[in-house]
C-alpha positions in Angstrom: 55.6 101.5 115.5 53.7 101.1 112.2 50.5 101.9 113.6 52.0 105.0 115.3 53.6 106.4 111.9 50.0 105.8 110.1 47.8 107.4 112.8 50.2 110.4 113.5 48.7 111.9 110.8 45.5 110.1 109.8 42.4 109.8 112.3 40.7 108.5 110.1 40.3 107.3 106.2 40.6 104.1 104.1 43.2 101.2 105.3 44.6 98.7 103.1 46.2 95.0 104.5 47.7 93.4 101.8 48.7 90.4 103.8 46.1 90.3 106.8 47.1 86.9 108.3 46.2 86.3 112.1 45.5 90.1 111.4 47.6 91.2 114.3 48.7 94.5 112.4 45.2 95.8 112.1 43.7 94.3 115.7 43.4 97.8 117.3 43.6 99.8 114.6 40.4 103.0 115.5 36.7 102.2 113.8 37.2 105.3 111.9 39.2 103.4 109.8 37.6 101.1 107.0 39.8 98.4 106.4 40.7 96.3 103.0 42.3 93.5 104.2 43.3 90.4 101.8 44.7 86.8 102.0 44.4 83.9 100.0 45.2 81.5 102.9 41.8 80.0 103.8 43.1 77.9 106.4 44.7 81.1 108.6 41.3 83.1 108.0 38.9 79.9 108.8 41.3 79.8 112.2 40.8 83.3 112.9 37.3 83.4 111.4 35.6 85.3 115.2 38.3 87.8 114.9 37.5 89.0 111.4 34.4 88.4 111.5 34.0 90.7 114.7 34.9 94.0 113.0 32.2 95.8 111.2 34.6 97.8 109.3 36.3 95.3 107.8 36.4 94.1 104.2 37.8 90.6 103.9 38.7 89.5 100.4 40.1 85.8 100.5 41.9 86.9 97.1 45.9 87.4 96.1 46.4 90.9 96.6 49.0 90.8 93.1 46.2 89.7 91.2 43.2 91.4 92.3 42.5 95.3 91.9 44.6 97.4 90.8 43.1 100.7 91.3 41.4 101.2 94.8 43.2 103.5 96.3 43.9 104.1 100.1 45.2 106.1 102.9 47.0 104.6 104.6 48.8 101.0 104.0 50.0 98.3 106.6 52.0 95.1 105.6 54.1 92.3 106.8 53.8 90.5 103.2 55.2 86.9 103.0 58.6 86.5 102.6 58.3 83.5 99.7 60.0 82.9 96.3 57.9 82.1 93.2 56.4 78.7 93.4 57.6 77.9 89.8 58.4 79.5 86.5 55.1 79.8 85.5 54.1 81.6 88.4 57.0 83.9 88.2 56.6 85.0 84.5 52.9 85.2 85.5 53.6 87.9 88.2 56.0 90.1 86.7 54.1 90.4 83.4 51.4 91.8 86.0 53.6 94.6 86.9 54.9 95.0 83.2 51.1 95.4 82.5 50.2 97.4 85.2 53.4 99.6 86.4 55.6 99.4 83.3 58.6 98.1 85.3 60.7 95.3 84.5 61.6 93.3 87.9 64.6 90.5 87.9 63.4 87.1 87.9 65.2 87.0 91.2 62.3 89.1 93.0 61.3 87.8 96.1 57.3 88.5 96.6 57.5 90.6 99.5 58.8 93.3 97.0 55.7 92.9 94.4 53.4 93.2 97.5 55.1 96.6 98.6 55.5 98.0 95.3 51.7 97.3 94.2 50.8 98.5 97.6 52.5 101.7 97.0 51.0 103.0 94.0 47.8 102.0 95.5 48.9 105.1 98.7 46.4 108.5 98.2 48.5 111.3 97.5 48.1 112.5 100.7 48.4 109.1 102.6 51.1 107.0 104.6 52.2 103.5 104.4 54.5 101.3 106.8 55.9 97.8 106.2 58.3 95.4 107.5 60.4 93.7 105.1 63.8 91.9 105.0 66.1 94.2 104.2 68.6 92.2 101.3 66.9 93.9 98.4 68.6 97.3 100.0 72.1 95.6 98.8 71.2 92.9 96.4 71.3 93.1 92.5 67.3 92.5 92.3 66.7 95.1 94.5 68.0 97.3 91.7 64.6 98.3 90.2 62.6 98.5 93.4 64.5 101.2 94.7 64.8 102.9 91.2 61.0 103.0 91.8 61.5 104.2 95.6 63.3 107.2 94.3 60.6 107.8 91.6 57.7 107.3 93.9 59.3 109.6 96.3 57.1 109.2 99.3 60.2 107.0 101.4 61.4 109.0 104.6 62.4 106.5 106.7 64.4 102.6 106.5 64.5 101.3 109.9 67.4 98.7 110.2 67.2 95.9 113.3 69.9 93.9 113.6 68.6 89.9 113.6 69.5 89.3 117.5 66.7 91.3 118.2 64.4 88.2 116.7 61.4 89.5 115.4 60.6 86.4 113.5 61.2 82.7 114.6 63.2 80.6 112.4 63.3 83.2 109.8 67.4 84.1 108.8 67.2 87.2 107.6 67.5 90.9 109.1 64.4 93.3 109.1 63.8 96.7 108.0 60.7 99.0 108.6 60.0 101.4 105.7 57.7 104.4 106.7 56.4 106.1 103.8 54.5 109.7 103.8 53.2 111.3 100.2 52.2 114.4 101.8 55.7 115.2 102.4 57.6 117.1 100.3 60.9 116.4 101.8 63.3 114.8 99.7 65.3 113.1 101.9 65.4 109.6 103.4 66.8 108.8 106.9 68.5 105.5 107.7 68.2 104.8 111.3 70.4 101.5 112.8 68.8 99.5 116.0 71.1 97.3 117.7 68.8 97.1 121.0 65.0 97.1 122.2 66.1 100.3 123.4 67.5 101.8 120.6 64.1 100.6 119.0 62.2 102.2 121.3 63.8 105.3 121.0 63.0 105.1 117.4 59.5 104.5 117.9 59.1 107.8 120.1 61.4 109.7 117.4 59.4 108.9 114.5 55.9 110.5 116.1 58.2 113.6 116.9 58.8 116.6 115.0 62.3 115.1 113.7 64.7 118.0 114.0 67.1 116.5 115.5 67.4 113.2 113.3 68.8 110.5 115.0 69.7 108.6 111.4 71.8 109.6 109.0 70.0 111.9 106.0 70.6 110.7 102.5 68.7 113.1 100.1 67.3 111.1 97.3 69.5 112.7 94.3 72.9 111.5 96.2 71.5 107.8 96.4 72.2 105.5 93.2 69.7 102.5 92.9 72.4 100.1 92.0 74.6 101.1 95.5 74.7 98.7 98.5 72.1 101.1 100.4 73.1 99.1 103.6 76.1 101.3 103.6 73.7 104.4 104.3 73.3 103.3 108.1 76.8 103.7 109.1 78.5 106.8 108.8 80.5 107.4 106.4 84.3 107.0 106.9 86.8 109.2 105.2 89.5 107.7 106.7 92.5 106.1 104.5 95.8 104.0 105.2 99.1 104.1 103.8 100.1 101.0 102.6 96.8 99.4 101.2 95.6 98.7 97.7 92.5 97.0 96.4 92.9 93.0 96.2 92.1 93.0 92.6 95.4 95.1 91.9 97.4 91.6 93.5 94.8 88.8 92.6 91.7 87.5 90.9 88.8 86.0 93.1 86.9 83.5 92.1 83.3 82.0 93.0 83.4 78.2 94.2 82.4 75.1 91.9 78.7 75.6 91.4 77.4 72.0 90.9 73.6 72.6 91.0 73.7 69.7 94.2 75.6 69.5 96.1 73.9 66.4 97.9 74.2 64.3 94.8 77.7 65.3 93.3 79.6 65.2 96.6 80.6 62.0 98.1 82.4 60.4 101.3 83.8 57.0 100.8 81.0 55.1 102.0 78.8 56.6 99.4 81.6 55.9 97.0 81.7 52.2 98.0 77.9 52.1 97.7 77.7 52.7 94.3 80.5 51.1 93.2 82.5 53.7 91.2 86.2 54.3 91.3 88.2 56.4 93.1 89.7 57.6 89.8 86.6 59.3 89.2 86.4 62.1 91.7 88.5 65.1 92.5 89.3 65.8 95.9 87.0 69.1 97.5 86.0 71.1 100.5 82.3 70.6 99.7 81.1 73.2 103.2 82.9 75.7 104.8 82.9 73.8 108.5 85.3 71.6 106.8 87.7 74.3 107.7 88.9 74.8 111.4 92.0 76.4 111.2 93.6 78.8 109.1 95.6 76.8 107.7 94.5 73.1 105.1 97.0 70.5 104.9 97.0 67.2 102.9 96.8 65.6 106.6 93.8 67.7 107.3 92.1 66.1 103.8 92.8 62.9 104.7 91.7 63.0 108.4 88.0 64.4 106.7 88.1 61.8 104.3 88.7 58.7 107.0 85.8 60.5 109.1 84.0 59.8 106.0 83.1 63.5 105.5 82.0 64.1 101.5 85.2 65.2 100.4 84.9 64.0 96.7 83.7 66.0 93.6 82.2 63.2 90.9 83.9 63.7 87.9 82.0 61.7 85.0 84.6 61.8 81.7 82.6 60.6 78.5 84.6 57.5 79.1 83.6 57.0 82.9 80.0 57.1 82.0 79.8 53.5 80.5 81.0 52.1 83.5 78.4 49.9 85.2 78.6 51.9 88.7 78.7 55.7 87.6 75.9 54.3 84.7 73.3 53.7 87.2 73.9 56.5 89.3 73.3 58.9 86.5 70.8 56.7 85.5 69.2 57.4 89.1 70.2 61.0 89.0 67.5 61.4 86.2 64.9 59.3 88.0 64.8 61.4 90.5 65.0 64.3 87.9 68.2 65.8 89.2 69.1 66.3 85.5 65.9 69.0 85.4 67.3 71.5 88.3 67.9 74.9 87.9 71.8 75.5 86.6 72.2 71.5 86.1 69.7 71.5 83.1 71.6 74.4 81.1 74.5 71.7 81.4 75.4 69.7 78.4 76.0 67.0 79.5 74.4 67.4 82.8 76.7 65.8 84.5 79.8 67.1 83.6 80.8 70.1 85.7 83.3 72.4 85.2 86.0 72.8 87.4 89.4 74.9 88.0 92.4 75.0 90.0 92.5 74.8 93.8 92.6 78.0 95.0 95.8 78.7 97.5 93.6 81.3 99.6 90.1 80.7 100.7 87.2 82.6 102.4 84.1 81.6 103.8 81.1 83.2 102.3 79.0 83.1 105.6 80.8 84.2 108.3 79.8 85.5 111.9 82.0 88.0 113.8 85.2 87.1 111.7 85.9 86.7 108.4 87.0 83.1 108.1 90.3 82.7 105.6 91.9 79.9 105.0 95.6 79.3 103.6 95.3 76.0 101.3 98.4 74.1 101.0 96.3 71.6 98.7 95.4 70.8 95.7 91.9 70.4 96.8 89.4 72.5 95.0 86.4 74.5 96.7 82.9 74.5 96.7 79.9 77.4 96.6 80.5 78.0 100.3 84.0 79.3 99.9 85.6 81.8 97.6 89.4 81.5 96.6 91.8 83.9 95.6 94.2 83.6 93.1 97.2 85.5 93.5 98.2 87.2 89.7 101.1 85.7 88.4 104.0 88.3 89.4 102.5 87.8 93.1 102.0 83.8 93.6 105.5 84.1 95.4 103.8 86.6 98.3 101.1 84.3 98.9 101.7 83.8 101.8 102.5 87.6 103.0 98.9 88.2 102.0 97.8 85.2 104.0 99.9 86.9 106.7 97.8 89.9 106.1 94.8 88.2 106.2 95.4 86.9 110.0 95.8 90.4 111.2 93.2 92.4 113.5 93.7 95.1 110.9 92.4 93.1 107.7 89.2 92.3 109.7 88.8 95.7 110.3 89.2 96.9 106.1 87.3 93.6 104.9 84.7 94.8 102.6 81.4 95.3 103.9 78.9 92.1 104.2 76.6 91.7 101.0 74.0 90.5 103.1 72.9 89.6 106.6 71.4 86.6 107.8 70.0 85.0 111.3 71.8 85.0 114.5 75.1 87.2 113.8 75.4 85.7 109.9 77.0 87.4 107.1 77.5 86.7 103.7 79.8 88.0 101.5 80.0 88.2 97.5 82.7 87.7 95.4 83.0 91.5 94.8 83.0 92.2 98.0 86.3 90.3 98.6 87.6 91.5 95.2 87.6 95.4 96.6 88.9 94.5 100.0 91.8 96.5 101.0 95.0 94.6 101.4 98.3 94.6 102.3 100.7 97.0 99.2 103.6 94.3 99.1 105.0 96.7 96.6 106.0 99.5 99.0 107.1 96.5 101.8 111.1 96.1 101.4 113.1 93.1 101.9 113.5 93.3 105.7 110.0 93.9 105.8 108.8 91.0 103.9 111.2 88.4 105.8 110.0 89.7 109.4 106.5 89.2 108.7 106.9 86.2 106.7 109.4 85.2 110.3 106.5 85.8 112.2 104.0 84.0 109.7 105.8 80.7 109.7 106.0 80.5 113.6 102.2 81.0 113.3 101.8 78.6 110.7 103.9 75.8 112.5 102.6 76.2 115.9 99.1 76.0 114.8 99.5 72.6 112.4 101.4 71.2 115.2 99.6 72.0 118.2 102.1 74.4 119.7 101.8 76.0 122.5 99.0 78.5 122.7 100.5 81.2 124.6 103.0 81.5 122.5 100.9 81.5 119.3 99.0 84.4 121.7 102.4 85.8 120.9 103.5 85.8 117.6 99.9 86.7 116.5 100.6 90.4 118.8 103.5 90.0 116.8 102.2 90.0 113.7 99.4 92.7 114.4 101.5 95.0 115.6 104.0 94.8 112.4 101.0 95.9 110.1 99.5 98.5 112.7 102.8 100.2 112.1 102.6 99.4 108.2 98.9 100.6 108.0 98.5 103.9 109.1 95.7 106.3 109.2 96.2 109.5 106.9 96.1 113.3 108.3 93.4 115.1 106.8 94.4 116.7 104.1 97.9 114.3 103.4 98.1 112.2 100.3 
């Protein structure tokens, strides 16, 4: 498909490979092309050595393409660049100071490479030329991906994102979902189209639609003055809906939402008992956690559920080093053993003073999974057990902690999956992830508008589902009250009439 949307209009010219590899993008590309191609990976070019070796037209520079020339220009561009965080901070700092240098644009420390290589790539494209990578696609939604698409919509030359849902597998072992971008400077359109594959034949189709004339698009069309660089652009591949409910209100109108305990290690400030016996330190000196999301099977976390966990010898403990704990002979060498193994110099740890002392809040009484696969996983926490990084809890206000539970009751309908906000990013195999935000401006439940009778059916209905679920009822009958309970908030939720308030 990228070698289709290059030679569509090219026959000819100068070809840049940022990121040649095995060299599989450029293998059949036609000898009236002369072809740049770099890598600094001298292991993958001495492997491939006959194949590189065997084109006459081909320029091999064993150099970083970020570092080395910025001004050759080409016409036409083909990259699958490596997908790679910076090494180090020193390698970072070196990198974006080369694009502060050479571009005059400020990238967040939390750039992946990939971007670097298709933004330098792209004000290396002719005027006239056309460029095509493949790229994960979480800088369309992320924070970071602020500024590359602020220089998208400034460069201009972006007509077409071409989203794949990650069943399709492009690349083993890599959990993320890819997007093709097909650029063309010639064009003086001003729109870009968002195409969605969910199948090798929807791909296909969109490999024989991008070669065509395009009048029918079979995308939706964003022109570039409607999109905003800090938007979720993800949202641009699905139609938009302009469709409301009675009855609904933003979560943050009935609760706060709040991130998990961030401790910087999980590995080394969670503990099971047999760790805890190990080092000798007292149980006085944790506080009781969900430390992963798996921890959570059912909807509903009960004391009995902790202690099960904790007997199975899962890490259900949070080390909690007081000033006073820390002269203890036990936690005092496994700090002292923290440092030696430089735990003490991680990223978020280090900006602690002292680094061992986290901070912490109050359990949260609702939880939801931050990766999640067809359903959003939330969890009703009848514990004083506080949550991790994996999990995000909401905290009812205070004129709402008495409906609680009708928004956990909310929360197990078919109806809250279906007004969830929209994942933040996308992962391998099905996996979602959402943000904090994202859960913050989901659409929930107006208790406000619910009357008494209202409340005490669902809340009826609720604590059948509660009970027969913590006690192994019987699951035809949970079948039932869980119809029950959809069908009370599918005639509480309505769609609006066009037109009605």
């Amino acid at each position: 498909m990228m070698k289709k949307w290059l030679l569509q209009s090219l026959d000819g010219g100068k070809l840049l490979d940022p990121a040649v590899g095995l060299g599989k993008l450029i293998s059949d590309v036609p000898a009236s092309f002369k072809i740049d191609a770099y890598d600094d990976d001298v292991e993958i070019l001495e492997a491939n050595q006959d194949f590189f070796t065997s084109h006459p037209n081909l320029n091999l520079y064993e150099h970083d393409f970020l570092a080395h020339d910025w001004e050759t220009t080409y016409d036409a561009i083909i990259c699958n660049p490596p997908y790679i965080p910076f090494r180090n901070a020193d390698e970072k700092e070196i990198y974006l100071n080369l694009f502060r240098q050479n571009m005059g644009i400020s990238l967040s420390t939390y750039t992946n490479i990939y971007a670097l290589f298709m933004l330098k790539a792209l004000r290396q494209l002719k005027e006239n030329g056309r460029a095509a990578f493949i790229v994960p696609s979480d800088f369309l939604n992320a924070r970071y991906g602020t500024k590359i698409k602020e220089y998208l919509l400034q460069d201009g030359s972006l007509k077409i994102i071409i989203n794949t849902d990650i069943q399709m597998g492009w690349f083993k072992g890599a959990a993320t979902t890819s997007s093709l971008l097909l650029f063309d400077k010639s064009s003086s359109d001003d729109t870009i189209e968002f195409i969605r594959t969910q199948s090798v034949k929807e791909l296909q189709q969109a490999s024989a639609y991008i070669v065509s004339d395009r009048k029918k698009p079979i995308g939706i069309i964003r022109h570039q003055q409607e999109l905003n660089p800090a938007d979720k652009w993800k949202l641009h591949f699905y139609e938009e809906s302009h469709q409301q409910f009675t009855n609904v209100q933003p979560l943050h109108r009935f609760a706060k939402v709040e991130a998990g305990i961030k401790t910087g290690s999980n590995q080394y400030f969670c503990f099971n008992n047999s760790k805890m016996q190990q080092w000798q330190i007292g149980k006085q000196h944790f506080l009781p956690c969900i430390s992963k999301a798996s921890q959570l099977q059912r909807p509903f976390f009960t004391f009995v559920d902790y202690k099960q966990l904790l007997q199975q010898d899962e890490q259900m403990l949070l080390l909690y080093a007081t000033d006073d704990a820390v002269q203890e002979h036990g936690m005092k060498q496994y700090l002292e053993d923290g440092e030696a193994h430089r735990v003490n110099q991680r990223h978020l740890i280090r900006s602690r003073n002292p680094w061992y002392q986290i901070p912490v809040f109050d359990a949260a009484p609702i939880l939801v999974s931050v990766f999640n696969r067809k359903q959003i996983q939330i969890t009703r926490n009848k514990t004083n057990v506080r949550h991790l990084d994996q999990l995000i809890g909401i905290y009812p206000h205070e004129e709402f902690e008495q409906d609680t539970d009708l928004f956990m009751a909310y929360f197990l309908s078919d109806i809250a999956q279906e007004l969830m906000a929209n994942p933040h990013k996308e992962y391998g195999k099905d996996l979602k992830k959402l943000e904090s935000n994202d859960v913050n401006t989901s659409l929930v439940i107006d208790i406000k508008n619910l009357s008494d009778d209202q409340k005490q059916e669902i809340l009826s209905v609720y604590g059948h589902i509660e009970y027969l679920t913590t006690h192994e009822g019987d699951e035809q009958e949970l079948a039932h009250q869980y119809k029950r309970l959809n069908d009370l908030f599918n005639s509480l939720i309505l769609p609006l009439e066009e037109g009605e308030l």
